[in-house]
C-alpha positions as CSV (number, residue, x, y, z in Angstrom):
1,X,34.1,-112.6,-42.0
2,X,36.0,-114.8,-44.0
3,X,33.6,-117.8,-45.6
4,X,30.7,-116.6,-45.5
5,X,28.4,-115.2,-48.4
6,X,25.8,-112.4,-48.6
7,X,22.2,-113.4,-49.4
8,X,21.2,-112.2,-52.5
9,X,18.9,-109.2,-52.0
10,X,15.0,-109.9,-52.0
11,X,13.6,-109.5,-56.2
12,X,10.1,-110.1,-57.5
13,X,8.4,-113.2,-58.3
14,X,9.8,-113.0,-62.4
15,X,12.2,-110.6,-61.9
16,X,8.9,-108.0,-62.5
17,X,10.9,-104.4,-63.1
18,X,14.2,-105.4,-62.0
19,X,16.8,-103.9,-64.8
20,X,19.4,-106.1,-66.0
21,X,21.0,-104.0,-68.1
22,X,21.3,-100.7,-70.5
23,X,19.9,-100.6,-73.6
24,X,19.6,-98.5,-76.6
25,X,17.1,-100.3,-78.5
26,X,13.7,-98.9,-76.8
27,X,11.6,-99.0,-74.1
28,X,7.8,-99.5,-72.8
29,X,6.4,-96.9,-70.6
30,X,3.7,-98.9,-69.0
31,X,1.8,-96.2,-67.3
32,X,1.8,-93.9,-70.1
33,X,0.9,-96.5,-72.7
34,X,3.6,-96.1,-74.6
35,X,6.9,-97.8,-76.4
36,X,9.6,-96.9,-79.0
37,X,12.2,-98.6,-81.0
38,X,15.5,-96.1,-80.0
39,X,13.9,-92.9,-80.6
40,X,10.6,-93.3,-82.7
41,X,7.5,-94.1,-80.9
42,X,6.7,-97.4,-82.4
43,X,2.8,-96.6,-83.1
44,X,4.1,-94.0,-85.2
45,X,6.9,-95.8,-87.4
46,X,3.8,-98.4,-87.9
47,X,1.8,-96.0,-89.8
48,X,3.9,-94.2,-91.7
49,X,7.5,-97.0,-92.2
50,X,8.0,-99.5,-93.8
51,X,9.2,-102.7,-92.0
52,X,12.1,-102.7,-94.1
53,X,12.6,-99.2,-92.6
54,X,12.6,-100.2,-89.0
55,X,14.9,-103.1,-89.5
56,X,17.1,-100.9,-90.7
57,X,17.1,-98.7,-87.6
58,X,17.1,-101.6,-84.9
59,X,20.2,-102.6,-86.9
60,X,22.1,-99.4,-87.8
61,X,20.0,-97.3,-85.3
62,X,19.2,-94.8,-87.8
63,X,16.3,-94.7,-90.3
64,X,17.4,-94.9,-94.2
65,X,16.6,-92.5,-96.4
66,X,15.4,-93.4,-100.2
67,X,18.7,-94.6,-101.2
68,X,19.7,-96.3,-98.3
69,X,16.2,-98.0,-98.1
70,X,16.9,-99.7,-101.5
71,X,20.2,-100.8,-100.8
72,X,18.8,-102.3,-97.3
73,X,15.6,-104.2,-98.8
74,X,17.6,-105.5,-101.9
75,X,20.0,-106.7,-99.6
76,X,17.6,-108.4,-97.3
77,X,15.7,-109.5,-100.7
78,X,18.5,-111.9,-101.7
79,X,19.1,-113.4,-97.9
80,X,15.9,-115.0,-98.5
81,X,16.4,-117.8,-100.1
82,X,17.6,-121.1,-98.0
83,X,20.7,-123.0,-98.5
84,X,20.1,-126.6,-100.2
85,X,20.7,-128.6,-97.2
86,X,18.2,-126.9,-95.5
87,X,15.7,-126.8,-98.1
88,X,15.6,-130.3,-99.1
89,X,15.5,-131.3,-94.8
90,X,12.6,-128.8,-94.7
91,X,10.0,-131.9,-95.6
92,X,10.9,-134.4,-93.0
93,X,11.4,-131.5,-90.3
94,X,7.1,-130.5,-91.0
95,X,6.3,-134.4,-91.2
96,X,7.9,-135.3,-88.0
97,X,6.5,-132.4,-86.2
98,X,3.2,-132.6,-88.1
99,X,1.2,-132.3,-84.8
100,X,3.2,-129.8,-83.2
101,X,3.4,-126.9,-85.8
102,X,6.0,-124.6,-87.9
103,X,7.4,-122.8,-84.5
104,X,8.5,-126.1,-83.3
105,X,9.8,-126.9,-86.6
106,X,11.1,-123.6,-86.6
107,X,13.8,-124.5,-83.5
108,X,14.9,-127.3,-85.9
109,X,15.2,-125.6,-89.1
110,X,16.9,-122.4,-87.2
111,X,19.7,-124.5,-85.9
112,X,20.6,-126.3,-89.1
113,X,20.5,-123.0,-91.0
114,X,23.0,-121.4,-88.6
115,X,25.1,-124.5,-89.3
116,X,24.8,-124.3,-92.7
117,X,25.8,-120.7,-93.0
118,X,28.4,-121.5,-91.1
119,X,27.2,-119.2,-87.8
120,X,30.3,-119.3,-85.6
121,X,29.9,-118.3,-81.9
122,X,29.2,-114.2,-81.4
123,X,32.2,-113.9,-78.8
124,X,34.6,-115.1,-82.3
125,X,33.1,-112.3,-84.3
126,X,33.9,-108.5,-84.8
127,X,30.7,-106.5,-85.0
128,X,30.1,-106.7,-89.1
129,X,29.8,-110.2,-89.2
130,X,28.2,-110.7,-86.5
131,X,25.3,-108.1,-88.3
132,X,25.9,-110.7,-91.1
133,X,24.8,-113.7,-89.8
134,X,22.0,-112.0,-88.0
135,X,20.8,-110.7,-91.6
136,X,20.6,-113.9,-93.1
137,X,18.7,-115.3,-90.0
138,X,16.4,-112.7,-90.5
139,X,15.9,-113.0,-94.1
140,X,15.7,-116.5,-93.9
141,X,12.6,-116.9,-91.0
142,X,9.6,-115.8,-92.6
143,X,10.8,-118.6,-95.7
144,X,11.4,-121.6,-93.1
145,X,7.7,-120.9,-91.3
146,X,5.8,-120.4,-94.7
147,X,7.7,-123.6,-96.1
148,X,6.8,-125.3,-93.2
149,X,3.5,-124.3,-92.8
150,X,2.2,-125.2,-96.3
151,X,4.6,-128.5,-96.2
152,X,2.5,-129.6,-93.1
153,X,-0.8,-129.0,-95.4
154,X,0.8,-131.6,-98.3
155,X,1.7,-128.1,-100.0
156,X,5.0,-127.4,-102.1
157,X,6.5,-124.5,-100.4
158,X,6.4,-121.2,-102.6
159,X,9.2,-120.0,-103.4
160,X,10.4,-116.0,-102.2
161,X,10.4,-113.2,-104.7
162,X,12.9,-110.3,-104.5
163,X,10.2,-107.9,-105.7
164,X,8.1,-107.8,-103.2
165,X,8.7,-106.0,-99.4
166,X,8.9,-108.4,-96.4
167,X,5.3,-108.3,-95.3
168,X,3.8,-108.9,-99.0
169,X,6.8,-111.5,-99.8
170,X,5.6,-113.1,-96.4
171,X,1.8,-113.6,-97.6
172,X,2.7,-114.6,-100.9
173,X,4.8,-117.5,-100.0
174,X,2.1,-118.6,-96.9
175,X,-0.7,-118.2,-99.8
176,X,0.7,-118.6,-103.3
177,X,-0.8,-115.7,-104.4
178,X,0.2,-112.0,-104.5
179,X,-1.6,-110.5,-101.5
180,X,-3.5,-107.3,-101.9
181,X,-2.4,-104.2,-101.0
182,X,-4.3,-103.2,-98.4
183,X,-4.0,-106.5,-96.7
184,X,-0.2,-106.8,-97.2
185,X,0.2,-102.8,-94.8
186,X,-2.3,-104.4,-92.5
187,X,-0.2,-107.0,-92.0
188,X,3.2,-105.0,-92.6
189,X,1.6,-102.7,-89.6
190,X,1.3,-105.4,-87.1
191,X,4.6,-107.0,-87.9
192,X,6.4,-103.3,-87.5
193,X,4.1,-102.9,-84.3
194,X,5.6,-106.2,-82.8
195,X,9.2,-106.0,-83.5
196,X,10.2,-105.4,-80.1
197,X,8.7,-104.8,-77.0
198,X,11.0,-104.3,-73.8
199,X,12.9,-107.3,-72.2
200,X,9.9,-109.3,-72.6
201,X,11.0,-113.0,-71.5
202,X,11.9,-114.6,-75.1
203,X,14.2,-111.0,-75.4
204,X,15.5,-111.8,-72.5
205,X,16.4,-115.2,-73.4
206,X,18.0,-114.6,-76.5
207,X,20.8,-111.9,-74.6
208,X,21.0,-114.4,-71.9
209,X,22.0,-117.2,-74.6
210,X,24.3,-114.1,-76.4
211,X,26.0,-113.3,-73.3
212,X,27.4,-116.6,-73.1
213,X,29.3,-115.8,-77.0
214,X,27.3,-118.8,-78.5
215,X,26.0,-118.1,-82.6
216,X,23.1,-116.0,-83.5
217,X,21.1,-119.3,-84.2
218,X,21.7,-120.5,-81.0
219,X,20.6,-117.7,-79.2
220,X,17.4,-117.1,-81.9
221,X,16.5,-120.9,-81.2
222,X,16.3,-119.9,-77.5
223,X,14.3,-116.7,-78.2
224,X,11.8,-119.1,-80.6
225,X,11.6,-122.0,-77.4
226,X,10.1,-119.1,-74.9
227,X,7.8,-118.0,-77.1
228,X,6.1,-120.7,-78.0
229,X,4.9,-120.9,-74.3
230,X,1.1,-119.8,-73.9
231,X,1.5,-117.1,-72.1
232,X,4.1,-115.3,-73.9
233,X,3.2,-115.7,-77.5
234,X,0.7,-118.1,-78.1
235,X,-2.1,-115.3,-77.3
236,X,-3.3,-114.1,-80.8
237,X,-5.3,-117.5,-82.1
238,X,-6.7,-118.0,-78.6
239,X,-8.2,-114.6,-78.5
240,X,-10.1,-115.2,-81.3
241,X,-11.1,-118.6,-80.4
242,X,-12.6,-116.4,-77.1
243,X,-14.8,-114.4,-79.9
244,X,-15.9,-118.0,-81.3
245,X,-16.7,-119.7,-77.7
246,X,-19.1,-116.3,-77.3
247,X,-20.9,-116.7,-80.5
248,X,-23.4,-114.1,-80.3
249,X,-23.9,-110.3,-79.0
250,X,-26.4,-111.8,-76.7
251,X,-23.7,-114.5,-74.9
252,X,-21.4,-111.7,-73.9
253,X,-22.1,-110.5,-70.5
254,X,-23.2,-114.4,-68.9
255,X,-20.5,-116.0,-70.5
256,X,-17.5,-112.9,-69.5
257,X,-19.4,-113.0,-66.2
258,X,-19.2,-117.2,-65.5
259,X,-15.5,-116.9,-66.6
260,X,-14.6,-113.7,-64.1
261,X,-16.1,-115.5,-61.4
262,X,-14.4,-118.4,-62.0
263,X,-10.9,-116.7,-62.0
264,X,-10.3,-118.0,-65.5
265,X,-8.7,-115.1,-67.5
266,X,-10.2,-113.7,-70.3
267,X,-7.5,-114.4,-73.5
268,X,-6.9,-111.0,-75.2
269,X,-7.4,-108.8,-71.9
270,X,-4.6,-107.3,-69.2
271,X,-0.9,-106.6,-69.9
272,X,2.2,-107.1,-67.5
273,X,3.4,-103.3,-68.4
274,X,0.4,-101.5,-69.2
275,X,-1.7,-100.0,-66.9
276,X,-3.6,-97.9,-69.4
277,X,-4.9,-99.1,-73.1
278,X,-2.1,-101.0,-74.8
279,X,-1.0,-98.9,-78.0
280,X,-0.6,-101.6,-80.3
281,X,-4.4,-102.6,-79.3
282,X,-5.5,-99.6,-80.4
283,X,-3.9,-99.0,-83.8
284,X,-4.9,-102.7,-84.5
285,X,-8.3,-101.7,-83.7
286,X,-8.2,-99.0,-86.3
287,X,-6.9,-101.1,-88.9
288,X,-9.7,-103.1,-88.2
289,X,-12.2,-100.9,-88.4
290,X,-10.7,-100.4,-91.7
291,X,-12.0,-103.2,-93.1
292,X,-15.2,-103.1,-91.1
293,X,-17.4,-106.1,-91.1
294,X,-19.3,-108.8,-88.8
295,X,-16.1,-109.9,-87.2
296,X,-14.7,-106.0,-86.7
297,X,-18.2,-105.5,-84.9
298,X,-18.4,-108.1,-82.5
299,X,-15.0,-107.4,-81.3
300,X,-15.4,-104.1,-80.8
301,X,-18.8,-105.0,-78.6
302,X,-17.1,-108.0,-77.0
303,X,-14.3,-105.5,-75.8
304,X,-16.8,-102.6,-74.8
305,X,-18.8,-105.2,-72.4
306,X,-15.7,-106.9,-71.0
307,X,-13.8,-104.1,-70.1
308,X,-17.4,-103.1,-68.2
309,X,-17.6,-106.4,-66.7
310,X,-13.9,-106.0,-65.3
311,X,-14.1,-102.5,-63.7
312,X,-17.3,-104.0,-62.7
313,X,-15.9,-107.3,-60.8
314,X,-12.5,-106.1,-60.3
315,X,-12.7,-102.5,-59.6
316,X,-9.5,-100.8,-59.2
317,X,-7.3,-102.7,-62.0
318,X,-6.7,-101.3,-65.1
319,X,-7.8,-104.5,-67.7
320,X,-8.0,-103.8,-71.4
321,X,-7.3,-105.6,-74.6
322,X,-3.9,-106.0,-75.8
323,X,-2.2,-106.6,-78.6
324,X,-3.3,-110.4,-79.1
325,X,-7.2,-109.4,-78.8
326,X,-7.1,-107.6,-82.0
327,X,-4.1,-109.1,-83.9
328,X,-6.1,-112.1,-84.5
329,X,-8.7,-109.7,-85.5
330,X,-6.4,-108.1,-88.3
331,X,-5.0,-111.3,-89.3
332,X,-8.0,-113.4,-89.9
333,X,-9.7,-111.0,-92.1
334,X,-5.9,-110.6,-93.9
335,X,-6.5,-114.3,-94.5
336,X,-3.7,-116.2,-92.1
337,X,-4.7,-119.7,-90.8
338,X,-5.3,-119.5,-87.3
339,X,-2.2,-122.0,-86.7
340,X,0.1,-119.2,-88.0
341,X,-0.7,-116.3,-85.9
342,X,2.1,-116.8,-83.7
343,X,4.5,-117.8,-86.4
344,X,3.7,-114.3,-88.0
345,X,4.2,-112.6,-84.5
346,X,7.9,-114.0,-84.5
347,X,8.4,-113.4,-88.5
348,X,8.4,-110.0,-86.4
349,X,9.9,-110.3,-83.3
350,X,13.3,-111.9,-85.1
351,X,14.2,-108.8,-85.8
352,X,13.8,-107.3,-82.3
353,X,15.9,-110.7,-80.9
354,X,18.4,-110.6,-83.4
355,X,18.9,-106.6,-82.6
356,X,19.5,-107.5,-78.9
357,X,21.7,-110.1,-79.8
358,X,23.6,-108.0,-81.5
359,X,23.8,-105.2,-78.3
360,X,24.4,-107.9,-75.8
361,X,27.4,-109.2,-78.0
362,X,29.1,-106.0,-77.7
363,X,29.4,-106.5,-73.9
364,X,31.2,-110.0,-73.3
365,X,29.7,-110.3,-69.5
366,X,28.4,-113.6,-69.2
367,X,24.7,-112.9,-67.6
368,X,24.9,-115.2,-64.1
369,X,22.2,-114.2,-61.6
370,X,22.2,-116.1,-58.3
371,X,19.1,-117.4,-56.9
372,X,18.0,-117.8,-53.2
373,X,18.3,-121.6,-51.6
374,X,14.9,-122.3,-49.4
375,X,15.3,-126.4,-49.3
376,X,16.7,-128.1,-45.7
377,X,19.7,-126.2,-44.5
378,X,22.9,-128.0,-44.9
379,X,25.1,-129.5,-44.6
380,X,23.4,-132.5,-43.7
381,X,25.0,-136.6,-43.5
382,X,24.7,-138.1,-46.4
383,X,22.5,-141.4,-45.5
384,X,24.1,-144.8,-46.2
385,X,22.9,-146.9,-49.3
C-alpha cells in the first residue's frame, strides 16, 4: 500500500552475528578457536612472520618474499618520521591531555597528520593513493604514541631509526634504548597476533566512517575513539591490575569466588566469539612461559583456579582467558608501562583498520542501517508554548 514502510526485521542486541558485508581480509571461527588474516591462520604467521610480513599481506594480500620484504620495510622505514607541524604540536597535544593519555592524544595528533599530509577524502582517490595515505598513517602511529607517551613523562621524544623492524623501532623510541631481542619477537608476536580480529566494533567503525568517502585519518580517528572504550580495548592493563588486587596464591579462590558471586566480571576471562580457548591466549601463554618467572607462575595458577571456579559457579559456559589476560603478562616482563598497553594494542590494530578502510573504499555504498522506533507513537499535537 502506498505510504507505508516495512519494519525493519528483528537483529540482536549489538548486531551480535549479523553480517554486514563480504570480506577478504579474514575471519574468526569462534567455535573452533580460530582466526586468519586472508588465508594464513594468524597464530601461525605470529610465530614464524615478521610484522612487516603481514602488513604486507593485509595490504597487497600476498606474503613478500625476501626481495619484496626489503622493499616493503624500507619503505615503511622512511614513513616514520612526522612532518614538522606535527612534531613541534606534539608537546602541547601530551600537556593538555596530560591526564587522559597518548590514545586520546592520539585522536588529535591523527587528524592533524592527515591534514598535514594532505589526506584527501577516500571517495576522491584511485586505489594507489589511497594505499598511500594509509602507509604513512601507519608508519607514522607507533611515533605519535611513543612521542606522546614519554612527552607526558617530561621526556624528549626518541627519535625513529630506519634500521630497526617495526616492533624493535617501537620499543626503542617508548624506551630510548635498543630493546633486546628476545623481547622485541615477544612483542613483535603480540602486535602480529592483534592485527585484526573480525568486525570487532572499532573495525567496524573505521568502514562505517570509509563508507561515507571521508580520508583515511578520519576514519582511523574513529577506529582510535571506539577503542579507547573499556570494554573494547582497554582490557590488557586491567587484567593485570586483577593479578595485583589477588596478591598471593592463597587469595585466589575467596577473592575469584566474592567477585563471581557478586556478578562482577573477572578482567582477562570470556570472549564475545570464542566458545573454546582463545588462540591468541594461548600462544601468549607460551611466550610467557618463555621467560618464566614469579609473574609467569601466578598467572598461570590464577588462570587454572578461575577457570575451575567458573565451570564451578557457572556450569555450562565456556569462560577462559583471552588475549588481554596474558598480553599484559608479555608486555610487562617486555618492560611497557602499564599506561601503554592499549597504545601498543592499536600500534597493531592500525594496520587491520587501515586494511579495511582500504576494502570498504573500493565499494562506494554508504553504510545506513535503519533502527527500530519504540518511543510514543505518532503523530502526536505538538503542545503550545
Amino acid at each position: 500500500m502506498a505510504g507505508t514502510t516495512t519494519a525493519p526485521a528483528a537483529v540482536p542486541r549489538g548486531l551480535a552475528g549479523v553480517v554486514v558485508t563480504d570480506t577478504e581480509l579474514g575471519d574468526v571461527r569462534g567455535r573452533e578457536g580460530f582466526y586468519h588474516y586472508r588465508q594464513y591462520s594468524a597464530v601461525e604467521l605470529a610465530g614464524s612472520r615478521t610484522f612487516e610480513d603481514v602488513w604486507h599481506l593485509m595490504f597487497h594480500g600476498e606474503l613478500p618474499d625476501a626481495a619484496a620484504r626489503a622493499a616493503f620495510t624500507a619503505r615503511t622505514a622512511r614513513l616514520r618520521r612526522l612532518p614538522d607541524g606535527v612534531r613541534e604540536a606534539l608537546p602541547g597535544i601530551a600537556r593538555t591531555g596530560a591526564s587522559s593519555g597518548p590514545l586520546a592524544g592520539l585522536r588529535t595528533a591523527l587528524s592533524l597528520l592527515g591534514a598535514a599530509k594532505g589526506f584527501r577524502p577516500v571517495y576522491d582517490l584511485d586505489a594507489e593513493r589511497r594505499a598511500e595515505d594509509a602507509l604513512a598513517a601507519c608508519a607514522a602511529v607507533p611515533t605519535l604514541l611513543t612521542a606522546l607517551h614519554r612527552l607526558g613523562r617530561g621526556l624528549e621524544p626518541v627519535e625513529p631509526r630506519d634500521d630497526l623492524p617495526y616492533a624493535a623501532n617501537y620499543l626503542y623510541m617508548l624506551t630510548g634504548s635498543e630493546p633486546e631481542p628476545e623481547r622485541a619477537r615477544a612483542v613483535e608476536r603480540y602486535l602480529i597476533s592483534t592485527v585484526d580480529h573480525g568486525f570487532n566494533a572499532s573495525t567496524f567503525t573505521a568502514r562505517v566512517v570509509a563508507s561515507t568517502g571521508a580520508d583515511v585519518a578520519a576514519s582511523l580517528v574513529a577506529a582510535v575513539g571506539a577503542l579507547s572504550g573499556p570494554l573494547h580495548g582497554g582490557a590488557p592493563s586491567r587484567a593485570l591490575d586483577t593479578l595485583d588486587a589477588i596478591g598471593t596464591p592463597d587469595r585466589i579462590d575467596g577473592w575469584i569466588r566474592e567477585r563471581v558471586l557478586a556478578g562482577e566480571r573477572i578482567m582477562g576471562f570470556g570472549h564475545p566469539v570464542y566458545r573454546t580457548e582463545d588462540p591468541r591466549s594461548r600462544m601468549l601463554r607460551g611466550i610467557a612461559e618463555g621467560f618464566g618467572g614469579p609473574l609467569v607462575s601466578f598467572a598461570v595458577e590464577v588462570e587454572r583456579q578461575v577457570e575451575a571456579i567458573l565451570a564451578e559457579l557457572k556450569p555450562g559456559r565456556e569462560l577462559h582467558t583471552n588475549v588481554e589476560f596474558y598480553a599484559g603478562v608479555v608486555m610487562e616482563l617486555c618492560g611497557l608501562p602499564r599506561e601503554m598497553f592499549t597504545p601498543t594494542f592499536c600500534a597493531a590494530r592500525v594496520v587491520g583498520w587501515s586494511a579495511n578502510i582500504l576494502e570498504q573504499a573500493a565499494d562506494s555504498k554508504i553504510i545506513r542501517p535503519a533502527a527500530r522506533y519504540v518511543g510514543p507513537p505518532p503523530p502526536q499535537p505538538v503542545p503550545a508554548a
